[in-house]
DSSP file (Angstrom, degrees, kcal/mol; ACC not computed):
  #  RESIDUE AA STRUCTURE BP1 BP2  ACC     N-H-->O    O-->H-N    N-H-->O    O-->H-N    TCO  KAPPA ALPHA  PHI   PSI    X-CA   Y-CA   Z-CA
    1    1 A X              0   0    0      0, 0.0     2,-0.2     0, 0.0     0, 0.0   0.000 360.0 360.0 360.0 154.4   21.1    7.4   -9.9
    2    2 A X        -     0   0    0      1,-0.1     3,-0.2     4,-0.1     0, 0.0  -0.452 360.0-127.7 -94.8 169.0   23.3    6.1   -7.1
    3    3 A X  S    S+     0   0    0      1,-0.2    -1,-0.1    -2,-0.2     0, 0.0   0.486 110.3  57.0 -88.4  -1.4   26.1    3.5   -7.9
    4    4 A X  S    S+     0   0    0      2,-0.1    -1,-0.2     0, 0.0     0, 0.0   0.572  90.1  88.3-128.9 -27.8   25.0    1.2   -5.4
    5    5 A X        -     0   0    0     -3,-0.2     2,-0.3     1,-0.0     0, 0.0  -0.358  68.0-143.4 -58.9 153.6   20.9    0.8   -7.0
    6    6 A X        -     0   0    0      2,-0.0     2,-0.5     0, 0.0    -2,-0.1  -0.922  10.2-123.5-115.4 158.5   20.5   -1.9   -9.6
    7    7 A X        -     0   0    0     -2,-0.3     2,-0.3     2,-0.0     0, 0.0  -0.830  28.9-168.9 -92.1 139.9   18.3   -1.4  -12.5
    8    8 A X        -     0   0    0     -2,-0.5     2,-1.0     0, 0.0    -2,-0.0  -0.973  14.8-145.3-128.8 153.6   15.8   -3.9  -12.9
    9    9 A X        -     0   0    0     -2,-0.3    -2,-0.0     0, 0.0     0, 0.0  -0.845  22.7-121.4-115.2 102.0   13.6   -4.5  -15.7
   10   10 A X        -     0   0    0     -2,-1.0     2,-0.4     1,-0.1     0, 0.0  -0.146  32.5-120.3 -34.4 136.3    9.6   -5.9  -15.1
   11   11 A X        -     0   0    0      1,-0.2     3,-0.1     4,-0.0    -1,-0.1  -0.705  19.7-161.3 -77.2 136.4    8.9   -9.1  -16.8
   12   12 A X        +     0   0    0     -2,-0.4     2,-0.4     1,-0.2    -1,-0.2   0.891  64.7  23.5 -70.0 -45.1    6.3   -9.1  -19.2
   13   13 A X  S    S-     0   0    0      1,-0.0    -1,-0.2     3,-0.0     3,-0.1  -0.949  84.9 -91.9-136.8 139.9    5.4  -12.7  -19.6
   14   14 A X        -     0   0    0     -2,-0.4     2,-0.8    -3,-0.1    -1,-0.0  -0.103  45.7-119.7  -3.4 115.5    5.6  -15.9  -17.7
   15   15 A X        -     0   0    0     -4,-0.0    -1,-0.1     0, 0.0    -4,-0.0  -0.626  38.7-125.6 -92.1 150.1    9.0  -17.8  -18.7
   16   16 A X        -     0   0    0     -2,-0.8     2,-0.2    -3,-0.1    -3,-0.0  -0.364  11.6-124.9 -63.3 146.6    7.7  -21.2  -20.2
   17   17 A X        -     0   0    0      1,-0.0     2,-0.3     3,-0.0     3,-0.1  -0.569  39.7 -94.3 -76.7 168.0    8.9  -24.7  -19.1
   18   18 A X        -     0   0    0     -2,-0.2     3,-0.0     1,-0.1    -1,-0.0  -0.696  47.8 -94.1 -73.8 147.5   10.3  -27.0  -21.7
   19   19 A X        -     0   0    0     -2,-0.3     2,-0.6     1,-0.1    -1,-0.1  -0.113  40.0-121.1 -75.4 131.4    8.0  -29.3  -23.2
   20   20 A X     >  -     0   0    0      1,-0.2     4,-2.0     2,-0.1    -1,-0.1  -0.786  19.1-170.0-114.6 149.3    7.8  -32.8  -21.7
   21   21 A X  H  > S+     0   0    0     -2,-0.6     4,-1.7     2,-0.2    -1,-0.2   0.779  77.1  53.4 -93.8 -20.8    8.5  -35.2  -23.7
   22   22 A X  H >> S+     0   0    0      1,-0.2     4,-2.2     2,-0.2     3,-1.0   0.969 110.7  51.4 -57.0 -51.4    7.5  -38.5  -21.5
   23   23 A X  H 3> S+     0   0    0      1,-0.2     4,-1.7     2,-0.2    -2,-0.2   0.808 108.6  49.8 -66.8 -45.6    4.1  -37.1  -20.9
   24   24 A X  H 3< S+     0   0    0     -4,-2.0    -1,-0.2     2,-0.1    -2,-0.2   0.762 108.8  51.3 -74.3  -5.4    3.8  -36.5  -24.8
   25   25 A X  H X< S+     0   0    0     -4,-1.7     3,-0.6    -3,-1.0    -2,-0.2   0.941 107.1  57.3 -71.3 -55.4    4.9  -40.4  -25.6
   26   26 A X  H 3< S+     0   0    0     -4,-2.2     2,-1.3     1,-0.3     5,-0.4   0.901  99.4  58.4 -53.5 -58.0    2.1  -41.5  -23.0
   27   27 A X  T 3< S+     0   0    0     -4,-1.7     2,-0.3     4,-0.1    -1,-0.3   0.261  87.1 103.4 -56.7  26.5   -0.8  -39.4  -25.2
   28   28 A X  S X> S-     0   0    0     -2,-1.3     3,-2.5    -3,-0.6     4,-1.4  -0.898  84.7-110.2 -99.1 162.6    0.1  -41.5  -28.0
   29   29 A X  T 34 S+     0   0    0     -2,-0.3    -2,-0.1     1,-0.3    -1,-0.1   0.451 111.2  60.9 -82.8  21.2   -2.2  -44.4  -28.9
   30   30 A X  T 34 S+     0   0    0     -4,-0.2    -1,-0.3     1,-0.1    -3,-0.1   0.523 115.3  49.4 -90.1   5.8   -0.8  -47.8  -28.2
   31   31 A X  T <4 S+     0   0    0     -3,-2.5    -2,-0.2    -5,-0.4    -4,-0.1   0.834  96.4  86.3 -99.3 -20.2   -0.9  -45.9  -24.2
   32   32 A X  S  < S-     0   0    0     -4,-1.4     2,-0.4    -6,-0.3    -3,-0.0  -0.144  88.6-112.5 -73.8 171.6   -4.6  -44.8  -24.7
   33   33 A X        -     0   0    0      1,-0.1     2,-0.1     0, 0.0    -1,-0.1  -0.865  32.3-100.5 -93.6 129.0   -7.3  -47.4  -23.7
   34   34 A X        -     0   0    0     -2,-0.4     2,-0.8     1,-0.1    -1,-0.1  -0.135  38.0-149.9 -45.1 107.5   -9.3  -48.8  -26.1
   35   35 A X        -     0   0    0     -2,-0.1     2,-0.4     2,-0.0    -1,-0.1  -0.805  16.5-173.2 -95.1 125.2  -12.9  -46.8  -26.0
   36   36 A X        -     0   0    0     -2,-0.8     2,-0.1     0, 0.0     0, 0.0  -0.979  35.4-103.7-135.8 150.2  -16.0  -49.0  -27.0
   37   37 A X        -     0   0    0     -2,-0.4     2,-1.0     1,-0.1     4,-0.0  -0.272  35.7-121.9 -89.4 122.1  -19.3  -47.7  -27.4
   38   38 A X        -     0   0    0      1,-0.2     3,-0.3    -2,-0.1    -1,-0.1  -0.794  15.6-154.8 -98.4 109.5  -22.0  -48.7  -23.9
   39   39 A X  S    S+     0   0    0     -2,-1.0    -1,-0.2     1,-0.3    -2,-0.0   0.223  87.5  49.1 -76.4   0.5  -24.4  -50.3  -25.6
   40   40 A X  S    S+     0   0    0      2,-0.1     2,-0.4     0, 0.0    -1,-0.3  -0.120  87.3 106.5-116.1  15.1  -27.1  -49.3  -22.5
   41   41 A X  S    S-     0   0    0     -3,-0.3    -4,-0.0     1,-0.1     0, 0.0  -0.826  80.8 -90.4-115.2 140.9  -26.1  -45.6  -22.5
   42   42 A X        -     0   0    0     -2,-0.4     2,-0.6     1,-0.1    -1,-0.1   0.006  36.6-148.5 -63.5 151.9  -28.6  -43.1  -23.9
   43   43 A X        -     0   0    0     -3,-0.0     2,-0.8     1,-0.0    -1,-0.1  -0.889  13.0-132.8-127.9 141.5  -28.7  -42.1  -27.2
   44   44 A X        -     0   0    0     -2,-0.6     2,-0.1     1,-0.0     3,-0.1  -0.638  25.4-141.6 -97.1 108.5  -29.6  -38.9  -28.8
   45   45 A X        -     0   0    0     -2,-0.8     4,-0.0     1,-0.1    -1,-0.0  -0.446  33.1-103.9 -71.0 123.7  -32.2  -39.6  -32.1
   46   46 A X        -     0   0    0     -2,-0.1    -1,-0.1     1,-0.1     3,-0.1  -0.117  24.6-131.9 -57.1 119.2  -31.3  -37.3  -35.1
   47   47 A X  S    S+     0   0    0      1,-0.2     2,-0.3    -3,-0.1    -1,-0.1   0.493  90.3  41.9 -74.2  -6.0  -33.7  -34.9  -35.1
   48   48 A X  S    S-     0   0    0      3,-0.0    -1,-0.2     0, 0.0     2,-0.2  -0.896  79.8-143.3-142.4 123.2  -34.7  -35.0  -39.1
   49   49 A X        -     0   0    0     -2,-0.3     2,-0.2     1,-0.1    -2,-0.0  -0.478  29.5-103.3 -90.5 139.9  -34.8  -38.5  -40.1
   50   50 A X        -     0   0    0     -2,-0.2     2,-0.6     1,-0.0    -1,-0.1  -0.488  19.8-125.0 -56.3 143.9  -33.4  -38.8  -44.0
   51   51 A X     >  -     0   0    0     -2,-0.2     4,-1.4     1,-0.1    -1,-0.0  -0.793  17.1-156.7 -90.5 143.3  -35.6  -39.2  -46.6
   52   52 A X  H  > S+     0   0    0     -2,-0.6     4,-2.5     1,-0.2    -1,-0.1   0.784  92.7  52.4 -68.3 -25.9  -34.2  -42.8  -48.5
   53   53 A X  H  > S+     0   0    0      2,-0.2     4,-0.8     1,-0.2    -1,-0.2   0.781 116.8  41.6 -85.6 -19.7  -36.1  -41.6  -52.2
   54   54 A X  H  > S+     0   0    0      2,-0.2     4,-1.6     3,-0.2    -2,-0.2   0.921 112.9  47.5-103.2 -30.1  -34.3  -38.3  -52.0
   55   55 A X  H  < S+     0   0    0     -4,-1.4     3,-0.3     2,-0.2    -2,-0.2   0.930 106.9  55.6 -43.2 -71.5  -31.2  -39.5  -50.9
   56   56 A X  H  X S+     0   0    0     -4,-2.5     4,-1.1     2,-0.2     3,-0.5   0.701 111.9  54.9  -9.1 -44.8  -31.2  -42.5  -53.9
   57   57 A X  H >X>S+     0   0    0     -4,-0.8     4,-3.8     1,-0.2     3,-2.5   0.997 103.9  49.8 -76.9 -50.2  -31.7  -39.0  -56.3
   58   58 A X  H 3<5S+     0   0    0     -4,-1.6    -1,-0.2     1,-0.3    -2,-0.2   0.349 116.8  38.7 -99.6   0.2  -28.9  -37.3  -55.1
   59   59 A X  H 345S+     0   0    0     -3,-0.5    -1,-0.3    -5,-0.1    -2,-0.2   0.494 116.7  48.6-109.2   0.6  -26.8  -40.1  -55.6
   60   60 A X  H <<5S-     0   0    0     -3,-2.5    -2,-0.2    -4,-1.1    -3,-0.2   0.800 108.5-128.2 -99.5 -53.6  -28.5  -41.2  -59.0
   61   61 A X  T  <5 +     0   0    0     -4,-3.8    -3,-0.2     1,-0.8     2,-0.1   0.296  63.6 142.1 110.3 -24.0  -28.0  -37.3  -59.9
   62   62 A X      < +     0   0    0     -5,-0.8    -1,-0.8    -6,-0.3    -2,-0.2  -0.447  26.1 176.7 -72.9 123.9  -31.8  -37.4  -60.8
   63   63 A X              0   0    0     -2,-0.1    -9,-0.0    -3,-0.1    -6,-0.0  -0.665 360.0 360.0-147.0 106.5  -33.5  -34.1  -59.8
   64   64 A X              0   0    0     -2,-0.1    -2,-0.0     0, 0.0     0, 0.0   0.232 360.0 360.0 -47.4 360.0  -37.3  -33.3  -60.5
């Protein structure tokens, strides 16, 4: 090698920023917004209805 070359070495990986810390205060919840439920937006019906008598056993402990 000649004196006058540098060695350089390839990066493997992507160097990271540091973590910011404002941006993780905001995502806390007194900054989120209060989400309530839109009482005209569709809703998707549960596709096997519980039975109430079998339900009542399994909390009774009673099994046939």
């Amino acid at each position: 090698m000649a004196k006058d070359q540098k060695i350089t070495v390839a990066l493997t990986r992507k160097q990271t920023a540091p973590r910011n810390a404002a941006a993780k205060s905001l995502r806390e919840g007194q900054f989120q917004p209060k989400i309530e439920a839109d009482p005209k937006a569709y809703k998707r019906k549960n596709k096997h209805k519980a039975d109430p008598v079998l339900e009542a056993e399994k909390q009774d402990g009673e099994v046939e």
